[in-house]
N, C-alpha and C positions, 0 to 999 in steps of 0.2 A: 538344769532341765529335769523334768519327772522322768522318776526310771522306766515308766509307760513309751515315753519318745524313745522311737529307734537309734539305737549308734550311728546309721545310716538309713539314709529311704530312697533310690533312685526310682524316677518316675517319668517315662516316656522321654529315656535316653536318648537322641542324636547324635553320631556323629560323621559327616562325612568329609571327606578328602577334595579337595580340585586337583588334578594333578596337570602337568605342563607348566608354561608361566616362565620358561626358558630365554634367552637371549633373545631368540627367535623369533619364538612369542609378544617380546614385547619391541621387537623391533615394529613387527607390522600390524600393535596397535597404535603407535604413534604414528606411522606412515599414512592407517587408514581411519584413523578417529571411530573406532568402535569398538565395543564391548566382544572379546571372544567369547564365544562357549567352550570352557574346557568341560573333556570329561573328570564325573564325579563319582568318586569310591565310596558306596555305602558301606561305612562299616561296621556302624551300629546301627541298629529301626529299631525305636521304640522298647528299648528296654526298661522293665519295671521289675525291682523289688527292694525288701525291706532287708536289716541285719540287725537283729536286737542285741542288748550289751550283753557282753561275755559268750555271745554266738558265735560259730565257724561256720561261715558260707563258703561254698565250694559253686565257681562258673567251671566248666568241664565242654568241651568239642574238638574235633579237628581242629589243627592250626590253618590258620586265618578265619575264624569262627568268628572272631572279633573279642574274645575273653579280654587280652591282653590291653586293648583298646579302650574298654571299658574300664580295667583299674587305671588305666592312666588319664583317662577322664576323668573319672572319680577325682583322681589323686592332683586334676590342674595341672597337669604337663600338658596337657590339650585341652582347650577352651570350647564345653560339646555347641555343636551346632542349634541343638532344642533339646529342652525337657529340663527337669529341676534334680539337683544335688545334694539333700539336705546332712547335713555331721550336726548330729547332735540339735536338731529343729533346724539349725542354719542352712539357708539354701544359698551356696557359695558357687554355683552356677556360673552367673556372672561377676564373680567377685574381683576387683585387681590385685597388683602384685600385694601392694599394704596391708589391703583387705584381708590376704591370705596369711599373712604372718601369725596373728595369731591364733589363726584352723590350722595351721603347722602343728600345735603343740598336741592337736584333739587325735589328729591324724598322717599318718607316718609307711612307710614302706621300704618291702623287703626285697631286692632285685633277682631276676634270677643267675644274674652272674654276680659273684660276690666282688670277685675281682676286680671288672670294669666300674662298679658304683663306690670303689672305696678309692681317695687321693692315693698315689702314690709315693709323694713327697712326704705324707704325713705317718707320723708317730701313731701308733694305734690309740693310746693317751687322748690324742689329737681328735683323732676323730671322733670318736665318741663322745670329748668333751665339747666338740663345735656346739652341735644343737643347740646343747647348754646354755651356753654363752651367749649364743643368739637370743635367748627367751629367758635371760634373765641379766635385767639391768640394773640390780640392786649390788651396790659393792660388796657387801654383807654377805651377800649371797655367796656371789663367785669367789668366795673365801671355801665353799665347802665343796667347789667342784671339782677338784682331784682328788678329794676322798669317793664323791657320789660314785665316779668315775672309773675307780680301782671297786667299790662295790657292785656295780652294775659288768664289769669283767667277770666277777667271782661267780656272778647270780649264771652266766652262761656260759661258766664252766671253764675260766681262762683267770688264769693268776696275775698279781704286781709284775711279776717277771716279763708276760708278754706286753705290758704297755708301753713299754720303750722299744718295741720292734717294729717293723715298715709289712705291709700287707703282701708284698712278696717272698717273706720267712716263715707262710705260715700255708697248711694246706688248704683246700679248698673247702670243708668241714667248717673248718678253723676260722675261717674269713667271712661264711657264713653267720657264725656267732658273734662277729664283730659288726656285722651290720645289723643283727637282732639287737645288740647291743645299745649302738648306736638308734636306732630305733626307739628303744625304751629309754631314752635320756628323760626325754618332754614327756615324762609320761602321759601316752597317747591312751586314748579312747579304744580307737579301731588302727587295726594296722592291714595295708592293705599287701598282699605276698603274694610277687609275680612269679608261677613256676620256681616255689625257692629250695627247692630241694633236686631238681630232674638234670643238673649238672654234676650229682654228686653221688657216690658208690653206695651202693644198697644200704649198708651196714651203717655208713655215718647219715644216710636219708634216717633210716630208725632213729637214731639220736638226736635229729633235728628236729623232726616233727614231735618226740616226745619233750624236747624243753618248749617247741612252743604250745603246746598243751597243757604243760605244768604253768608256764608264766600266763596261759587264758586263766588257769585255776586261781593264780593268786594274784594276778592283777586285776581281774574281770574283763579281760579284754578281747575284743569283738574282733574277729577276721574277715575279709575277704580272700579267700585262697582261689587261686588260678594254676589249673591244672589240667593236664591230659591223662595223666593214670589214673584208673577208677580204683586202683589197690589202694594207693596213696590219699585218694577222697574217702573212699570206705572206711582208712582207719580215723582223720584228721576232722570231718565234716560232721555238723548238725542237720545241716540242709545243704541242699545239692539244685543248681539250676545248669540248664542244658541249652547252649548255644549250637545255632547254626547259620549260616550268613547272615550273620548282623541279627538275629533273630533270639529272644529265648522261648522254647520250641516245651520247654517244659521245667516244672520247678516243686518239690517237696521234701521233706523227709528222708535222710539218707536211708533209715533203712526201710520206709516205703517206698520209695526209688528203685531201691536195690530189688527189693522184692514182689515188686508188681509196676513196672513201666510202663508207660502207657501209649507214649510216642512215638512211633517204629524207627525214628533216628534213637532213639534213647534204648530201643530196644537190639540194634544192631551196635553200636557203641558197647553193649553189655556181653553181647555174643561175640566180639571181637576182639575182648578182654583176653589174653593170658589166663588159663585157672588151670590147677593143680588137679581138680575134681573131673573124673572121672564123665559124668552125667554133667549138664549144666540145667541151671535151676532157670532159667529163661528160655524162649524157645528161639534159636539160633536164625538171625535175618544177614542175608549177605546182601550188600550193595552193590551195586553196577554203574562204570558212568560217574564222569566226572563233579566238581562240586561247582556250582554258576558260577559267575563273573559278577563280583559286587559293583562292577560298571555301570553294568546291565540286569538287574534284579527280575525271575521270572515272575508272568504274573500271577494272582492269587499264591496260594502256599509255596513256600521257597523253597519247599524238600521233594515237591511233586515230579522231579525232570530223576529222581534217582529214588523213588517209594514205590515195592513193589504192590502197594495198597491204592495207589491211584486212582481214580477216577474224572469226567469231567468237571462234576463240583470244586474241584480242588486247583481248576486251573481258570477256573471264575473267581472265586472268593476267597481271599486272605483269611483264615484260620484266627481267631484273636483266643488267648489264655482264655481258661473254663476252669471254674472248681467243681471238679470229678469227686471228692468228699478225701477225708484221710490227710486234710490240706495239702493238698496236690494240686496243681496246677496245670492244663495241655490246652496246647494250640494247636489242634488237629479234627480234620472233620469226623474221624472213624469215633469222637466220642458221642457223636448224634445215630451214626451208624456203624455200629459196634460189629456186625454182620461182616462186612464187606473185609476185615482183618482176616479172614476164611480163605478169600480169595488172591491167589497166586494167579 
């Protein structure tokens, strides 16, 4: 592909949930020969954006914002409802299982429990060497994959010694770089990282986030990171987009993000931050009042039931992305009337 095509381009994401469909459920559709309506969980609308190679994108909201829903769409653990996928031009959208095997090699990911995504039964050797194996069918090959194996330990900071150990002898740091590991077998394109550091103590988060900075540097490799601290975005992120039910509510430049928000979810998210600094460099929005029901979606703008910026317009009409300039992006009406951000 031209290095022009993005590592990723999601474009008018869907995804939603049916939920029920229980015993119950399907007893008295066969009793009564008709279709239920079960209720359906929006938990993505319409997401759009791009991740060019060797970029760090950062999703960022509340949890159940839908961040996490979205790398695992991306990543084919859920099949989205509408809208296109593309890795590397491929739009894998609708791809099947086959289909996906070899976007496995482009595209790869990091859990945020290390624990629960690594076998237990297996050898750490093992694990790391799976991928491998799976993505290459030449005998020739798999002659060099316990060397590649013990180098890709070394590259994230774990010697020969640990390959012969089980994922329970190791800390949680520790278990983390084994799934980075495991990870970078197939060398991936884009690697997608759900909250991979926010089970893990301050000090060894630093050390995470800086080998996977070092390995963008020398691999060129593109992120999508998922996360809730804006410390951890600020230091890891090239760009930063901003969910809220299902929604992204705003997207640019971390540190035009950082330093002139535009979105008053974005801007309360930023005032809600932890800071050390005495003064804060944003002006401080408190919320009130719960976050919707992706059941039941409000109408027009989805942030209008908790903005103390509100107005009627906003409970008419759906808010769609705007470029503000500075490649910024806001789905909010106070960017046609800028005025009304005055008013409390």
């Amino acid at each position: 592909m031209n290095d022009a095509t993005p590592m990723l381009e999601v474009r008018d994401l869907e995804m939603h949930f049916s939920i029920g469909g229980g015993v119950l459920d399907r007893l008295r559709l066969s009793a009564k020969g008709f279709k239920l309506d079960r209720p359906v969980v929006h938990a993505v609308n319409g997401v759009s954006f791009k991740i060019a190679r060797g970029e760090i994108m950062a999703l960022v909201g509340e949890s159940g914002c839908g961040k996490s829903t979205v790398a695992k769409t991306i990543a084919r653990i859920y099949k989205p409802t509408r809208g296109a996928v593309k890795v590397d031009g491929e739009d894998i959208a609708n791809h099947g299982f086959a289909e996906m095997l070899p976007v496995r090699a482009k595209m790869q990911m990091i859990f945020q429990d290390p624990y629960a995504s690594l076998n237990p039964r297996q050898r750490v050797r093992d694990i790391v060497a799976e991928p491998l194996l799976e993505q290459t069918k030449n005998a020739a090959d798999r002659k060099g994959v316990a060397a590649k194996t013990e180098a890709l330990l070394a590259k994230v900071g774990l010697n020969a010694e640990h390959a012969g150990r089980y994922p329970h002898q190791f800390s949680g740091g520790q278990r983390q770089r084994i799934g980075i590991a495991r990870a970078l077998s197939v060398t991936p394109g884009l690697i997608i990282a759900d909250e991979p550091v926010s089970a893990l103590d301050v000090s060894i988060q630093a050390q995470i986030l800086n080998l996977m900075m070092d390995l963008r540097d020398e691999f060129g490799l593109a992120y999508l990171f998922i996360s809730h601290d804006l410390s951890v975005v600020n230091h890891i992120a090239d760009r930063v987009g901003v969910m809220y039910l299902g929604f992204m509510v705003e997207n640019a430049p971390r540190d035009v993000l950082f330093a002139k928000p535009r979105h008053p979810y974005t801007r309360a998210l930023l005032s809600a931050a932890p800071s050390i600094k005495e003064k804060r460099d944003v002006e401080e929005i408190t919320l009130s009042g719960e976050v919707p029901s992706a059941l039941e979606l409000p109408s027009g703008c989805c942030f209008r039931t908790r903005c103390p910026f509100a107005w009627e317009r906003c409970a008419r009409e759906r808010p769609l992305l705007r470029d503000v300039g500075d490649d910024q992006t806001v789905a909010c009406h106070l960017v046609d009337e800028p005025e009304r951000d005055k008013i409390r």
